[in-house]
C-alpha positions in Angstrom: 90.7 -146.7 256.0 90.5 -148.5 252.9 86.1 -149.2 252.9 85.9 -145.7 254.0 87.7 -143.9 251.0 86.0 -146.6 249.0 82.9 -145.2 250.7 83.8 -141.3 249.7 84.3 -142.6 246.0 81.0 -144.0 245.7 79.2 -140.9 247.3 81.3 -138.7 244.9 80.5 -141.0 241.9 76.6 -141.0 243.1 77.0 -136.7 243.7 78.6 -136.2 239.9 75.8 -138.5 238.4 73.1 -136.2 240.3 75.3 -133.3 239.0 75.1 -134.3 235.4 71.7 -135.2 235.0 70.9 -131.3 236.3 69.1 -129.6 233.4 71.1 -127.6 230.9 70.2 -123.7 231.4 69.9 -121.5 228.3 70.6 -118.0 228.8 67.8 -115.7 227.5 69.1 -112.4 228.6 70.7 -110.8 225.9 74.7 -109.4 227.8 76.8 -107.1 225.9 80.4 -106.5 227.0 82.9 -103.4 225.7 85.9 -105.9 224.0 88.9 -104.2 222.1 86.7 -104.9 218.9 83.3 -102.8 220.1 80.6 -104.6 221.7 80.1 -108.0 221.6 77.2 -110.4 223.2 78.0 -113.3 225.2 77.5 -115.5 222.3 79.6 -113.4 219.8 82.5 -113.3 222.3 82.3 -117.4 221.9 82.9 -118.0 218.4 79.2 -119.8 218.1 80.2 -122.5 220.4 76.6 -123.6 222.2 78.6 -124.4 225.7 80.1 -122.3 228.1 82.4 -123.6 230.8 82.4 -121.4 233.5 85.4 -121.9 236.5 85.7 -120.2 239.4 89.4 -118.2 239.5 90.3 -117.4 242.9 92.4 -114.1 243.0 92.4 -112.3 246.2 92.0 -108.6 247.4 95.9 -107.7 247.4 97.1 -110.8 245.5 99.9 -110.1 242.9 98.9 -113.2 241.2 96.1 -115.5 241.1 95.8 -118.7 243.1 98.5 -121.0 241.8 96.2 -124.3 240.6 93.4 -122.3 239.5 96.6 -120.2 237.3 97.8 -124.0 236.4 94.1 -125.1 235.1 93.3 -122.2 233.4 96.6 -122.4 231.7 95.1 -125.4 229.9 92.3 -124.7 229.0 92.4 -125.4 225.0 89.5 -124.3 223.4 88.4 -127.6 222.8 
């Protein structure tokens, strides 16, 4: 058991290099979104940060709440 979940770590390790070294992807279309302040583009609506972290928040149809560790990561997301 112990080679083969040494095995998955170095597959994940090799698949998160691969992931990293994709190409950053600049956004050329210009997006305008109705805030509570008028419209905004997608850059205005980040302060002038040059990143955007984008995460995938599972909420179902019918779901009073949001899925409970996506809820517990987005929680901690600082701004940083």
């Amino acid at each position: 058991l112990l080679a083969e979940e040494k095995a998955l770590t170095r597959e994940r390790d090799r698949l998160s290099a691969e992931r990293r070294a994709l190409p950053w992807v600049k956004v050329e279309k210009t997006y305008v979104f109705d805030t509570a302040d008028g419209k905004k583009t997608l850059a205005e609506l980040f302060g002038g940060k040059s990143q955007l972290l984008v995460y995938h928040f599972m909420l179902g149809p019918g779901w009073e709440e949001g899925c409970p560790s996506c809820s517990y990561l987005a929680d901690h997301f600082d701004g940083a």
